[in-house]
N, C-alpha and C positions, 0 to 999 in steps of 0.2 A: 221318623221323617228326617231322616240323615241324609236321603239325598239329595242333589240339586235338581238333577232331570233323572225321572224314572222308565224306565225303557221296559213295556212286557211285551211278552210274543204269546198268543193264544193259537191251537190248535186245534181245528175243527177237525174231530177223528172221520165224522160219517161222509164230511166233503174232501180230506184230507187239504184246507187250505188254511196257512199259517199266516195271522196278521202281524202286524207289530203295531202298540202305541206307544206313544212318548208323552209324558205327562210330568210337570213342574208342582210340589207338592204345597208350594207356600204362593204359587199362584194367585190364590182367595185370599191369602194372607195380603200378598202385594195389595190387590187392587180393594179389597175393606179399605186398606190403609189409604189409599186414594181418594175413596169417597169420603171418608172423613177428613182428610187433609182440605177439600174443596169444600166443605161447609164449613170450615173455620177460616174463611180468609183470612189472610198476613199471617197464619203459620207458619209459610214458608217465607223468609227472607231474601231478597236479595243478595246474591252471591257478595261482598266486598263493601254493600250498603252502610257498612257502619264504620267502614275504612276509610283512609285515606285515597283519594285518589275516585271514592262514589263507585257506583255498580260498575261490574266489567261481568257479571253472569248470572243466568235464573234456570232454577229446574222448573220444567214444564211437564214432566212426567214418568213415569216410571213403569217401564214395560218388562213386565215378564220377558224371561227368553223365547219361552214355548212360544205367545203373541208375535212376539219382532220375528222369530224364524216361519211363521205362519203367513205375518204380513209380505216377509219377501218373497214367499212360494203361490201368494194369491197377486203378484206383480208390481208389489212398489218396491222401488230401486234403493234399499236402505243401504247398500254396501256399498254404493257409487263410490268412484276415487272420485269423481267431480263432486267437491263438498257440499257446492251449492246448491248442483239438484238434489244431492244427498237429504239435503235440506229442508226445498220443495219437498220430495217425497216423505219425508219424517211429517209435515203440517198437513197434507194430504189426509197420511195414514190416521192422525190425530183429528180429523174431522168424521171418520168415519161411525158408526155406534161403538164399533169393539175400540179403538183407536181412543174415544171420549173417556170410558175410563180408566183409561193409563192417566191423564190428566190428573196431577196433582192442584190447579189452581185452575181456577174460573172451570167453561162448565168447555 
């Protein structure tokens, strides 16, 4: 499991048609880790929470590649230069079932 994205190409001899998948090997690894992260609430700290100056940031979740370049090619606008729809569409994708568990905290 040394790669990060694994890329095959299968060839169907009888139809002669060649597919390609692409597939993230720690994927299941990612998102295990996410359901367990969301059953132990306040595992995950506040970004700065114990600093000076109080929270300035919070991870909300943790997306595989293979998922975030999946969610851009089924229409939400994660690559926006405008941040803030950027934004909206990140809390969008995260309401959806695949989207819920990238969700590191609450459900």
């Amino acid at each position: 499991m040394d790669e990060v994205i694994r890329s095959e190409f299968h060839f169907q001899n009888h139809t002669g048609e060649l597919t390609h998948k692409t597939s993230q090997p720690t994927e299941k690894i990612i998102l295990n880790r996410n359901a367990e992260l969301r059953k132990n609430g306040g595992s995950i700290m506040d970004l700065g929470s114990k600093g000076e100056g109080g929270t300035w940031g919070r991870q909300l979740a943790s997306i595989p590649i293979i998922m975030y370049e999946k969610a851009i090619r089924d229409g939400f606008d994660l690559n926006s230069r405008d941040k803030t729809h950027a934004g909206l569409e990140m809390a969008r994708f995260l309401k959806t079932p695949e989207g819920k568990t990238c969700l590191v905290q609450g459900n």
